[in-house]
py3Dmol code that shows the C-alpha trace and the ligand (Angstrom):
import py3Dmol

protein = """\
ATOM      1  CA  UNK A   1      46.228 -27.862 -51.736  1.00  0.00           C
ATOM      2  CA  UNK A   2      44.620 -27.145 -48.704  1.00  0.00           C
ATOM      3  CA  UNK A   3      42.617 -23.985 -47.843  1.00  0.00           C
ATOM      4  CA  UNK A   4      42.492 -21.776 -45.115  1.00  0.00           C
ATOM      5  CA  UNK A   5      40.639 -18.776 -43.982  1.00  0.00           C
ATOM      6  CA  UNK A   6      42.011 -15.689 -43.069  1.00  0.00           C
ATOM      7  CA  UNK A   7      40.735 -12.373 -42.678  1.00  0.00           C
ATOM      8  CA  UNK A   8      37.834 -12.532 -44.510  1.00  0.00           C
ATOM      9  CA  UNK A   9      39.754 -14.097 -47.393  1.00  0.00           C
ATOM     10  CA  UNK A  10      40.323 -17.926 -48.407  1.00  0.00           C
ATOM     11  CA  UNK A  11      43.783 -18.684 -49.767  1.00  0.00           C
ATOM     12  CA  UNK A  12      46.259 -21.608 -49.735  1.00  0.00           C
ATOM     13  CA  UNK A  13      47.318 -22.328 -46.490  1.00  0.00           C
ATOM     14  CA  UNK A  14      51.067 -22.434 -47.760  1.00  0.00           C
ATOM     15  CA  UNK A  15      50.479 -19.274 -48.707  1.00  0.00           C
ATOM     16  CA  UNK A  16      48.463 -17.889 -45.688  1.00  0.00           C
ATOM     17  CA  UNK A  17      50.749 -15.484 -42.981  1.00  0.00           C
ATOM     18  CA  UNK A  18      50.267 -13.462 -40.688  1.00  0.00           C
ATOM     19  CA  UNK A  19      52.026 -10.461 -39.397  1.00  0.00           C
ATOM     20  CA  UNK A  20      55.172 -10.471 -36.654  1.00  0.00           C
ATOM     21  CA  UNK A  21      52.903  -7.547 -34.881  1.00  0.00           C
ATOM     22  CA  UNK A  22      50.359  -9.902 -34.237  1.00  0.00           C
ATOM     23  CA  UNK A  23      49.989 -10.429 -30.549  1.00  0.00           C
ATOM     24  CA  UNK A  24      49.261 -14.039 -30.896  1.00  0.00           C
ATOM     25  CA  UNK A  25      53.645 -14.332 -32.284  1.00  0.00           C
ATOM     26  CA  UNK A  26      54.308 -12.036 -29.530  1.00  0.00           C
ATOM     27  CA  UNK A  27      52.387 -12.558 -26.154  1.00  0.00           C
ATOM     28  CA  UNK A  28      50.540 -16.084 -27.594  1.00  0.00           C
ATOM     29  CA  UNK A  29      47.358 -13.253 -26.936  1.00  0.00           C
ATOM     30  CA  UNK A  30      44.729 -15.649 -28.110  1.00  0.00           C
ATOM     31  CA  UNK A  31      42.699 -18.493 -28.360  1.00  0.00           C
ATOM     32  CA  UNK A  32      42.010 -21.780 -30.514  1.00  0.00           C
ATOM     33  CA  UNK A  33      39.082 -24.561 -31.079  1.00  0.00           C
ATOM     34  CA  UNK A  34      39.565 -27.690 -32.397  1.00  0.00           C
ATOM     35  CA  UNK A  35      36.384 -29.811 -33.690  1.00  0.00           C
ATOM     36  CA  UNK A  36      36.318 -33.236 -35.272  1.00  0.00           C
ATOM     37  CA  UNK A  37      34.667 -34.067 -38.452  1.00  0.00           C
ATOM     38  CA  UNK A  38      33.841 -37.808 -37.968  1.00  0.00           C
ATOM     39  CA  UNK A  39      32.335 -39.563 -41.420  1.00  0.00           C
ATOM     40  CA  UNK A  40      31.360 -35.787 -42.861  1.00  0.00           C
ATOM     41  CA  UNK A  41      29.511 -34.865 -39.873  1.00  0.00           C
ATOM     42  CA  UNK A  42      30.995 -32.007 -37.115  1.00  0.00           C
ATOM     43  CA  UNK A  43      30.817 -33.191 -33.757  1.00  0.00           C
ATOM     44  CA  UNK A  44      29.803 -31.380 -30.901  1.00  0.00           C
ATOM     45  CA  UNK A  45      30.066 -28.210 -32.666  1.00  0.00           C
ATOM     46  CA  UNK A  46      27.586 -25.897 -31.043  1.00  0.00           C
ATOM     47  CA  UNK A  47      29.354 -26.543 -27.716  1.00  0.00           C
ATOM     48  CA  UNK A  48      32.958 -26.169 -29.402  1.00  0.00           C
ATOM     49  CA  UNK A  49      31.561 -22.615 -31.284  1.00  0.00           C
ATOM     50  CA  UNK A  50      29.545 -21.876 -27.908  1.00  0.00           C
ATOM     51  CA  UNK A  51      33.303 -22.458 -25.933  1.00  0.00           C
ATOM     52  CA  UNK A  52      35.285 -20.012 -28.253  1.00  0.00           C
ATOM     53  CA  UNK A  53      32.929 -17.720 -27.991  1.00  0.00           C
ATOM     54  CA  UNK A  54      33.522 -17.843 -24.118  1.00  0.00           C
ATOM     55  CA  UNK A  55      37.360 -17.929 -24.136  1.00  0.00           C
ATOM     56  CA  UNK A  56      37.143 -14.652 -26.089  1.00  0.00           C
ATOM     57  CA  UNK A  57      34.365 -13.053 -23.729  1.00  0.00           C
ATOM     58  CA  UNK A  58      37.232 -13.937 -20.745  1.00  0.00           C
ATOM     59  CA  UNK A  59      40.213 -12.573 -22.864  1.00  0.00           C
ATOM     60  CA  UNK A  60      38.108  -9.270 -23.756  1.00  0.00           C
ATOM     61  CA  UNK A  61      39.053 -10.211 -27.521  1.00  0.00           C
ATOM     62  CA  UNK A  62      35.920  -8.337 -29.841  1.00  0.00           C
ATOM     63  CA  UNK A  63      35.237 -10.144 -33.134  1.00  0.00           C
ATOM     64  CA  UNK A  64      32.788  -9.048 -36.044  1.00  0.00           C
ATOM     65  CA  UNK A  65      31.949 -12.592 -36.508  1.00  0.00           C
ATOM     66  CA  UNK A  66      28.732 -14.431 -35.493  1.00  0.00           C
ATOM     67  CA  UNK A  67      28.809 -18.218 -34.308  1.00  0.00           C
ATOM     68  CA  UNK A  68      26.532 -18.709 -37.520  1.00  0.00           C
ATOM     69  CA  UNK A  69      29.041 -17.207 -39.300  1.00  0.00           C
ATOM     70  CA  UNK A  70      31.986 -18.902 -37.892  1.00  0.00           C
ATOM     71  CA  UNK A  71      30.079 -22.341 -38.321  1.00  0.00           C
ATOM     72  CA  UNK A  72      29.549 -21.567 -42.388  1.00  0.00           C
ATOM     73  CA  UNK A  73      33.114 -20.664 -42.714  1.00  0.00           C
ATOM     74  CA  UNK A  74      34.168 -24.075 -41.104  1.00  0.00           C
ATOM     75  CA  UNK A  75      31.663 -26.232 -43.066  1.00  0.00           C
ATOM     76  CA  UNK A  76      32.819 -24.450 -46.497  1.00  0.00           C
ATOM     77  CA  UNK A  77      36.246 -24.950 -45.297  1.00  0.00           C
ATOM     78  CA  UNK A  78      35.472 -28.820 -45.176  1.00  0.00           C
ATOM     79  CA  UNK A  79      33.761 -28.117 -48.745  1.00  0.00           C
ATOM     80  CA  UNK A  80      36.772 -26.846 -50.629  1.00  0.00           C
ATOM     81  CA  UNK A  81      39.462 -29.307 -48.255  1.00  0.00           C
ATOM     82  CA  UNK A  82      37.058 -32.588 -49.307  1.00  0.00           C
ATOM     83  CA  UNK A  83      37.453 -33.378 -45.314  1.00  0.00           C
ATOM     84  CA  UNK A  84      35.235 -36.702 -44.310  1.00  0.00           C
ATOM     85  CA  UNK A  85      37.525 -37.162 -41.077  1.00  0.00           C
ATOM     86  CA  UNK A  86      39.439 -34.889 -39.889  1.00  0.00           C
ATOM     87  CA  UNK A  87      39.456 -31.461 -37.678  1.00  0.00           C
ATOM     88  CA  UNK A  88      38.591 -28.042 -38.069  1.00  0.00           C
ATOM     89  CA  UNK A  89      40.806 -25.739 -36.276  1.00  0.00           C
ATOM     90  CA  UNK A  90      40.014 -22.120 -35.878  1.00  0.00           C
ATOM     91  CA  UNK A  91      42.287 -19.455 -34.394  1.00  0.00           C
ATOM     92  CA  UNK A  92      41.778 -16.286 -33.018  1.00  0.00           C
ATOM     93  CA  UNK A  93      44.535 -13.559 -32.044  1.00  0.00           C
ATOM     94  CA  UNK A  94      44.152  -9.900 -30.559  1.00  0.00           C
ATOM     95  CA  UNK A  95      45.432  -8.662 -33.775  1.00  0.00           C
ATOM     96  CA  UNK A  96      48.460  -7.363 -34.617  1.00  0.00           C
ATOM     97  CA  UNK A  97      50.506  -4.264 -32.565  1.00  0.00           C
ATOM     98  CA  UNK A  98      53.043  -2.105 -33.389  1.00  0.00           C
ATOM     99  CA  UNK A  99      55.018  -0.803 -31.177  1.00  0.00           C
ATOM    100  CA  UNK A 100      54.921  -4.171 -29.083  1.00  0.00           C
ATOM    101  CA  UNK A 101      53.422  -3.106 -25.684  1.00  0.00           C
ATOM    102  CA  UNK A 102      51.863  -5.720 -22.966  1.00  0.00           C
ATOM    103  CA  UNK A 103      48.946  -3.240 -22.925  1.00  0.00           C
ATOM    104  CA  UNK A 104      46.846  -3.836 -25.997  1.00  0.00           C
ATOM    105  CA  UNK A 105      44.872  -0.910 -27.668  1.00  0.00           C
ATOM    106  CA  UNK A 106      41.064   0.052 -26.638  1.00  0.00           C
ATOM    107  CA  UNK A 107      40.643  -1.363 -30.491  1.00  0.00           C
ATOM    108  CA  UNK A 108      42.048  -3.837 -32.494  1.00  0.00           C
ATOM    109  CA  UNK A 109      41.382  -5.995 -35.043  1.00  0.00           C
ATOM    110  CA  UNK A 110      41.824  -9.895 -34.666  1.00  0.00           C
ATOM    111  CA  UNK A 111      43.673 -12.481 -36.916  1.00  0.00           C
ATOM    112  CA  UNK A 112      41.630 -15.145 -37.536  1.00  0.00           C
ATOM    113  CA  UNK A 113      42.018 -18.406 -39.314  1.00  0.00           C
ATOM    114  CA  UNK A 114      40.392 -21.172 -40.119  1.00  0.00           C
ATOM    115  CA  UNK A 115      42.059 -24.403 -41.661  1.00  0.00           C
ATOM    116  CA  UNK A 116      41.320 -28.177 -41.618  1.00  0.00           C
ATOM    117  CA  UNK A 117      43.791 -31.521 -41.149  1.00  0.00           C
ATOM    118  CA  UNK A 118      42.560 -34.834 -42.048  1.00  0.00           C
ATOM    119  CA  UNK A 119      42.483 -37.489 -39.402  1.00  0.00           C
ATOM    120  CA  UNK A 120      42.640 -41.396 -39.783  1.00  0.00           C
ATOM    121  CA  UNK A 121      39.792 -42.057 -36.866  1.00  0.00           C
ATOM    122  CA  UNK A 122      40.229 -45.929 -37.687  1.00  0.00           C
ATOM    123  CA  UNK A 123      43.447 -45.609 -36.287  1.00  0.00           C
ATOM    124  CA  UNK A 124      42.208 -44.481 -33.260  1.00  0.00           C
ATOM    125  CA  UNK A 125      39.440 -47.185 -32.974  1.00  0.00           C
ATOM    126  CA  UNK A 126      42.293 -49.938 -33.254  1.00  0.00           C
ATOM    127  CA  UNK A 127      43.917 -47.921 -30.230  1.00  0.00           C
ATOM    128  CA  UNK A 128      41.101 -47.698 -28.315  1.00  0.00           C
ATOM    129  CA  UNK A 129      40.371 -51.698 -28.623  1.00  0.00           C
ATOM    130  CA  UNK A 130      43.954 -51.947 -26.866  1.00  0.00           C
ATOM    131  CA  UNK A 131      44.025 -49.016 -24.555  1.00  0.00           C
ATOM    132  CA  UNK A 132      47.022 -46.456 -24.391  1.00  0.00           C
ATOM    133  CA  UNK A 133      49.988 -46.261 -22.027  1.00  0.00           C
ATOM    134  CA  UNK A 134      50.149 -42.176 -20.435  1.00  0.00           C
ATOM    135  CA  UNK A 135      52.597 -40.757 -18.146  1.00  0.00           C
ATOM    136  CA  UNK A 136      52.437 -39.083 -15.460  1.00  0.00           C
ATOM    137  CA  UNK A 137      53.849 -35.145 -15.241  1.00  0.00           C
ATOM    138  CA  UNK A 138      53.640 -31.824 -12.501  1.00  0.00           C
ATOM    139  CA  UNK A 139      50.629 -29.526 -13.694  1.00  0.00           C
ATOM    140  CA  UNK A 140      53.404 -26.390 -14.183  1.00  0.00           C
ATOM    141  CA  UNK A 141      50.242 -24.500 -16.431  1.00  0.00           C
ATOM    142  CA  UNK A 142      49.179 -21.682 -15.558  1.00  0.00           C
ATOM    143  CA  UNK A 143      46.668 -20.856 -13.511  1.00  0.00           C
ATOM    144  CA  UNK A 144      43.523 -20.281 -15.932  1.00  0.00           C
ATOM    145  CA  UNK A 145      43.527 -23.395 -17.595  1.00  0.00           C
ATOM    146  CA  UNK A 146      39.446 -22.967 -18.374  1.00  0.00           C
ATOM    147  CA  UNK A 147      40.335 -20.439 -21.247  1.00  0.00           C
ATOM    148  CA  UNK A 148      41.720 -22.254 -24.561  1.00  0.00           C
ATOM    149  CA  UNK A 149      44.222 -20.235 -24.885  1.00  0.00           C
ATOM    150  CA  UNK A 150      47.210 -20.353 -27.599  1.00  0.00           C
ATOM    151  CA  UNK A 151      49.798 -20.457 -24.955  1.00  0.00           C
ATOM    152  CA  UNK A 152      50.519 -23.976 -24.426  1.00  0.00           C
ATOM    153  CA  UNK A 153      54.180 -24.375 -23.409  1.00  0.00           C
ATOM    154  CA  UNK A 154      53.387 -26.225 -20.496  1.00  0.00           C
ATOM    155  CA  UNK A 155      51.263 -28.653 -22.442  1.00  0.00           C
ATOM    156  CA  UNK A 156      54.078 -28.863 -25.113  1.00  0.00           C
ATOM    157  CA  UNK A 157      56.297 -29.629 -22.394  1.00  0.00           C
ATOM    158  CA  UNK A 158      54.203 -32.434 -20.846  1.00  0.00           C
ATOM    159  CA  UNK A 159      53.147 -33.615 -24.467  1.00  0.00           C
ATOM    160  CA  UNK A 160      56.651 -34.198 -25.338  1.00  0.00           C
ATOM    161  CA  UNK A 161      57.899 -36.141 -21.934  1.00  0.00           C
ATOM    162  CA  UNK A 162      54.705 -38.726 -22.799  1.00  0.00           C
ATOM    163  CA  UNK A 163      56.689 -38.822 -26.259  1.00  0.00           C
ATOM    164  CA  UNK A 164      59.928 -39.629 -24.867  1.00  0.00           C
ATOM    165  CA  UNK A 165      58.317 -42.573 -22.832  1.00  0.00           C
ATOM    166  CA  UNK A 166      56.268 -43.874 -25.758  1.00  0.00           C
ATOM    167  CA  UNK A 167      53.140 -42.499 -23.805  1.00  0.00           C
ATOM    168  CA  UNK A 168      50.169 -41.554 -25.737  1.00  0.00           C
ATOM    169  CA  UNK A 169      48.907 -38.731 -22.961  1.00  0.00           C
ATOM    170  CA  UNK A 170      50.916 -36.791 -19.946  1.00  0.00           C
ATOM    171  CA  UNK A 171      48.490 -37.203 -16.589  1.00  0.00           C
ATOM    172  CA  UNK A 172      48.711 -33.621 -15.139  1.00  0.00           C
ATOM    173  CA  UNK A 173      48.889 -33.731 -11.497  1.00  0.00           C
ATOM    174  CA  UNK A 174      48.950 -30.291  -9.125  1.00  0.00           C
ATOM    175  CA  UNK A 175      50.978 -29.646  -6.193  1.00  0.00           C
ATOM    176  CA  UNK A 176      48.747 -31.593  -3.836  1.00  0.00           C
ATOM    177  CA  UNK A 177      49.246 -34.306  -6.226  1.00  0.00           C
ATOM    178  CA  UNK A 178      45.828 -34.440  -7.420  1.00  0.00           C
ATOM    179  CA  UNK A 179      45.211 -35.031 -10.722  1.00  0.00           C
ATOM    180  CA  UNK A 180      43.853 -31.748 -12.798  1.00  0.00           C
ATOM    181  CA  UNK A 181      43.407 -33.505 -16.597  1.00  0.00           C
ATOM    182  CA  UNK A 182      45.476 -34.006 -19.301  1.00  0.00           C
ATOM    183  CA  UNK A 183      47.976 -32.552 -21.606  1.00  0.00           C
ATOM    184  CA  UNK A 184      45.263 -32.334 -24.034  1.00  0.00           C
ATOM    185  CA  UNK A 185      42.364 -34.429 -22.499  1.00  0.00           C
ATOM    186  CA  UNK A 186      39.965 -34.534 -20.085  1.00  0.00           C
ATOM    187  CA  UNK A 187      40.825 -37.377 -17.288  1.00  0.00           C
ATOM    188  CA  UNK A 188      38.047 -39.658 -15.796  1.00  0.00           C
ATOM    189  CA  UNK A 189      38.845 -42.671 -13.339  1.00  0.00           C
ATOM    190  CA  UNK A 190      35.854 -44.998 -12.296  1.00  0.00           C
ATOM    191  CA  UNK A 191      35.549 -46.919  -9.213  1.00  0.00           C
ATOM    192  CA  UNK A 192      33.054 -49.192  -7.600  1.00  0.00           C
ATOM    193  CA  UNK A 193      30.805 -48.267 -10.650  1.00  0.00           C
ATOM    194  CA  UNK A 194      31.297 -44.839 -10.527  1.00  0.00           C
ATOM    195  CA  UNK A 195      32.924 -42.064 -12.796  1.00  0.00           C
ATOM    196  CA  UNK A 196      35.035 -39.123 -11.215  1.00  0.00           C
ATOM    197  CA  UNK A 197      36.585 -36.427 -13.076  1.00  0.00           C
ATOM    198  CA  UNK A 198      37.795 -33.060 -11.931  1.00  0.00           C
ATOM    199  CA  UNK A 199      35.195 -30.216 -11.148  1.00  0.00           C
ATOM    200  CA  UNK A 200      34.928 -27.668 -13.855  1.00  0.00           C
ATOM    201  CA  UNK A 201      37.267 -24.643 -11.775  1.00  0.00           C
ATOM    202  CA  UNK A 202      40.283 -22.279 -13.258  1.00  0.00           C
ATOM    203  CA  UNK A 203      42.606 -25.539 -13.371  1.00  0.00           C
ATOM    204  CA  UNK A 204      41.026 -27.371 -16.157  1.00  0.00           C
ATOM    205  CA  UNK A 205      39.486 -26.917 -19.549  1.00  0.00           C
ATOM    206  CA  UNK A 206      35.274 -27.387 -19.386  1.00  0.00           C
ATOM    207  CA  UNK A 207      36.032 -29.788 -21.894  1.00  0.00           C
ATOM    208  CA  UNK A 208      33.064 -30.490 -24.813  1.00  0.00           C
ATOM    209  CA  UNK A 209      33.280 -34.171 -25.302  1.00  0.00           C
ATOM    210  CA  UNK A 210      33.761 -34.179 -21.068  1.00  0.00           C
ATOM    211  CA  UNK A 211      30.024 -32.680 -21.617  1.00  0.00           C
ATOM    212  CA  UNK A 212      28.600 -34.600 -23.680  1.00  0.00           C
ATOM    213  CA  UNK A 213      29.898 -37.524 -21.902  1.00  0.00           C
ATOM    214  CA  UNK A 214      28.157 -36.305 -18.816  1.00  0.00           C
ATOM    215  CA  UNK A 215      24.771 -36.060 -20.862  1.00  0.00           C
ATOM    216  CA  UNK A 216      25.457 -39.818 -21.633  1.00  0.00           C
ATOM    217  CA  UNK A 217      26.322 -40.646 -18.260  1.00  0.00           C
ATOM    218  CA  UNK A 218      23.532 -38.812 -17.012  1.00  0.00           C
ATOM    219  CA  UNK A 219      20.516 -40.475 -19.891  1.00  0.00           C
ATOM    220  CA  UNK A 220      21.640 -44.038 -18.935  1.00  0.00           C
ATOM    221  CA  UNK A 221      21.427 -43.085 -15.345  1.00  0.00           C
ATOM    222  CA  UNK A 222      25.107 -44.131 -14.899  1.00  0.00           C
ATOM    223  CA  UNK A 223      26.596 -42.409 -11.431  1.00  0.00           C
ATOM    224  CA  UNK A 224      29.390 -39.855 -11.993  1.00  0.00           C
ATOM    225  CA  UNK A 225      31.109 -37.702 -10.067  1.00  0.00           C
ATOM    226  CA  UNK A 226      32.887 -34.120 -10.105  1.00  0.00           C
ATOM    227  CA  UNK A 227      35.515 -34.408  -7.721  1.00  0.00           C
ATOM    228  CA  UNK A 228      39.203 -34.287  -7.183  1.00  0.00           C
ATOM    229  CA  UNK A 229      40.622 -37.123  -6.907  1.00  0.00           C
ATOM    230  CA  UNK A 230      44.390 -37.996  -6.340  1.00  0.00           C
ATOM    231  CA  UNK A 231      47.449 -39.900  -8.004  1.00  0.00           C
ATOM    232  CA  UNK A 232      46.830 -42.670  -5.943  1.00  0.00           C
ATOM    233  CA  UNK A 233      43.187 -42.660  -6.374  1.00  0.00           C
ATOM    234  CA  UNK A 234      44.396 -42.918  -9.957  1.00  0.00           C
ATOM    235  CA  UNK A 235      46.696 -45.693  -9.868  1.00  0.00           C
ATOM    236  CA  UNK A 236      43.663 -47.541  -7.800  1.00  0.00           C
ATOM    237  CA  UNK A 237      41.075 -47.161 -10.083  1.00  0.00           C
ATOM    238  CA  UNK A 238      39.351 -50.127 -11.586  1.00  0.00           C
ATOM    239  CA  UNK A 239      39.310 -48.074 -15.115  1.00  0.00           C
ATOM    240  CA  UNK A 240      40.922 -44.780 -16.212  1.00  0.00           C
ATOM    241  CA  UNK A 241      39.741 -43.157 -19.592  1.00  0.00           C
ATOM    242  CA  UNK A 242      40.240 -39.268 -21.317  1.00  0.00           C
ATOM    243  CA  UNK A 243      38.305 -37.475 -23.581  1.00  0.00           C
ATOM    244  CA  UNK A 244      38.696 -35.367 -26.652  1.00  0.00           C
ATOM    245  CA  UNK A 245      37.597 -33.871 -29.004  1.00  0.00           C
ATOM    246  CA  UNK A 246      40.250 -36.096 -31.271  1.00  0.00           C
ATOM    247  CA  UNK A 247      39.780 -39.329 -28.950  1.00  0.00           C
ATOM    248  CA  UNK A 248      36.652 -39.622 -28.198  1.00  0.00           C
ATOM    249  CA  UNK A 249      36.787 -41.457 -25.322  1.00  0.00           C
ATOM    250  CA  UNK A 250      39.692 -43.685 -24.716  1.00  0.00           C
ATOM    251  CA  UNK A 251      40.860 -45.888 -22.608  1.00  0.00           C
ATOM    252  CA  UNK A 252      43.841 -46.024 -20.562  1.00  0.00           C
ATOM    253  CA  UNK A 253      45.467 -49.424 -19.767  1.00  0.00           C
ATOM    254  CA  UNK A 254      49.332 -47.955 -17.924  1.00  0.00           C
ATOM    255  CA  UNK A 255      49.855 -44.954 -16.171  1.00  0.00           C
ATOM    256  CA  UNK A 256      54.148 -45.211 -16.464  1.00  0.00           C
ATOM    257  CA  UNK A 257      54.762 -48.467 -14.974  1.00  0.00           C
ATOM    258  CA  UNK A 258      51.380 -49.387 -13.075  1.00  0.00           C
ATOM    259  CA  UNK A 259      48.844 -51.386 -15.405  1.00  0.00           C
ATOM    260  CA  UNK A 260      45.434 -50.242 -14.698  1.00  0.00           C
ATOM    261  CA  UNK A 261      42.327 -53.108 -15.374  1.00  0.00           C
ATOM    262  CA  UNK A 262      45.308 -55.458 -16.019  1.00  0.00           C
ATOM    263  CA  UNK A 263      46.545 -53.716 -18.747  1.00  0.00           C
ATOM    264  CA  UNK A 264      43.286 -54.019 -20.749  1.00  0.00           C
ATOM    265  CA  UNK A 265      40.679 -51.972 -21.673  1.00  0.00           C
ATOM    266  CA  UNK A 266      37.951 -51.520 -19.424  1.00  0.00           C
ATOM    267  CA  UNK A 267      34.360 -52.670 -20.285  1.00  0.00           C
ATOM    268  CA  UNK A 268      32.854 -49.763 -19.280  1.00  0.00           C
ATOM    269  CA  UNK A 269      35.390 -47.637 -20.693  1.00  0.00           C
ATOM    270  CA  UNK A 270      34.684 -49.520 -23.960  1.00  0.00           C
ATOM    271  CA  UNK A 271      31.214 -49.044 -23.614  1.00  0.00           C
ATOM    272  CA  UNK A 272      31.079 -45.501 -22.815  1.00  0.00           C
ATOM    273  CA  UNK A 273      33.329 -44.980 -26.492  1.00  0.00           C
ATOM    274  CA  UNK A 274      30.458 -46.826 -28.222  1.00  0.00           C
ATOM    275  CA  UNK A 275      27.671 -44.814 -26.431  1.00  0.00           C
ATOM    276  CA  UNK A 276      29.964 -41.576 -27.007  1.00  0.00           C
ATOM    277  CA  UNK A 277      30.310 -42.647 -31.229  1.00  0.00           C
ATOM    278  CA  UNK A 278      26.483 -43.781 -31.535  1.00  0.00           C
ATOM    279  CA  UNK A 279      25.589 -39.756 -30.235  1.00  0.00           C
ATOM    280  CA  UNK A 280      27.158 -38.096 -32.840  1.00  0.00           C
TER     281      UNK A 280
END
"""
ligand_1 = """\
16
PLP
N 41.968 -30.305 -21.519
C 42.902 -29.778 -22.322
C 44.092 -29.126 -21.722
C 42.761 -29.840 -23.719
O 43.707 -29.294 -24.520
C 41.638 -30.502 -24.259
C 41.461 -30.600 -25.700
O 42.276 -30.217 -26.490
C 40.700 -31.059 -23.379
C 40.881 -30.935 -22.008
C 39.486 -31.769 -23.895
O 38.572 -30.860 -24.443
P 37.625 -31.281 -25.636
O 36.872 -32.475 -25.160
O 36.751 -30.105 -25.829
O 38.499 -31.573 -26.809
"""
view = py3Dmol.view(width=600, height=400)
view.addModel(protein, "pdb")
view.setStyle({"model": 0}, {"cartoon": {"style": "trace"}})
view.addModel(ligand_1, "xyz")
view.setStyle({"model": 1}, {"stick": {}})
view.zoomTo()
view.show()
């Protein structure tokens, strides 16, 4: 059985629903966080509880919840699901609405849920000691990618062609084929020693472990870069990497048919995954 919290209450998550009112089912009004559990302890959390709290500030979505609050919720959640590795995901809608109208009411009261999924994370270490293939695929989002928001068709739809070609990631790119990040990931090439990933704007998620990464980068005095940088700056890079929350950091050896470091993971990819596990 495993739990889930809704509404103030904790029940089986088989037997947790919510309403078709709610504006989450109808306009995908609402946001999400998703935080790893890594051998029983929560990673990154404050920044992943600090981010929520900001997609909700930009959506104007009120809840009577404190990030303490939130935070004890999620660690009893881990209690009662016996979680050592795994995620925490957490949910927030507008609430529900009835009559449906775009315009939502001066006051509502949000859905919110809380649940956990366990995650092998030794899988992913074998993955990341061989690097994963991605594909590439047009940044059709729109255009306020910075807010986690629920509504994630275009993410689906990018997810889902890197399925079809046995990728493990989509590589968005935008219409001046530059690449923004990925369908779930934050994307980092390095060349000539140096890390570049896309500056924190509308068009990409200020993603957490992208931030801690940057404190790593930053403590070993390692140059990095926030800049746009395009497909075929991509293609040429000496290493390509992402970063997750659920990856960690990990390394990317094809981008559709071109092999990037020879089709091997990079050392200073590899490196940066060990720093990035040792911080947590
Ligand atoms: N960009 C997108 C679109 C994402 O969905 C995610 C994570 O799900 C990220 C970037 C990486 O963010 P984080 O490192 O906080 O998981």
């Amino acid at each position: 059985m495993t739990a889930c919290y809704i509404n103030g209450k904790y029940k089986k998550l088989s037997q947790s629903s919510i309403s078709v009112t709610d504006r989450g089912f109808q306009f995908s009004d609402g946001v999400y966080e998703v935080i790893a559990i890594y051998n029983n302890k929560f990673v990154d959390e404050n920044l992943h509880l600090d981010r929520l709290r900001t997609s909700l500030n930009k959506l104007n979505i009120k809840i009577n919840l404190s990030s303490k609050q939130i935070q004890n919720i999620s660690h009893k959640i881990k209690k009662l699901n016996k979680i050592s590795n795994g995620i925490i995901y957490l949910q927030v809608t507008r609430g529900d609405q009835h009559p449906r109208d775009h315009k939502y009411k001066n006051i509502m009261k949000p859905n919110i849920v809380i649940y956990s999924i366990k995650k092998d994370f030794k899988k992913l270490d074998q993955l990341a000691l061989k690097g994963v293939k991605t594909s590439l695929y047009p940044d059709i989002r729109w255009l306020r990618s910075d807010i986690k928001s629920i509504s994630l068709l275009g993410n689906v739809m990018a997810a889902n062609h890197a399925k079809k070609n046995n990728s493990h990631e989509a590589i968005l790119f935008d219409h001046k084929n530059n690449i923004t990040e990925g369908n779930s990931s934050s994307i980092w090439i390095i060349k000539k020693n140096i890390c570049y990933t896309h500056p924190l704007t509308y068009r990409i998620l200020k993603g957490c472990t992208r931030n801690k990464l940057i404190t790593i980068l930053k403590a070993h005095k390692f140059k990095f870069k926030e800049k746009l940088f395009s497909k075929k700056a991509l293609l040429d890079a000496d290493e390509v990497f992402m970063t997750s929350a659920t990856n960690f950091i990990m390394p990317i050896i094809k981008v559709d048919s071109y092999k990037i470091s020879n089709g091997k993971p990079g050392s200073f990819s590899q490196r940066l995954r060990k720093e990035f596990i040792n911080s947590i």
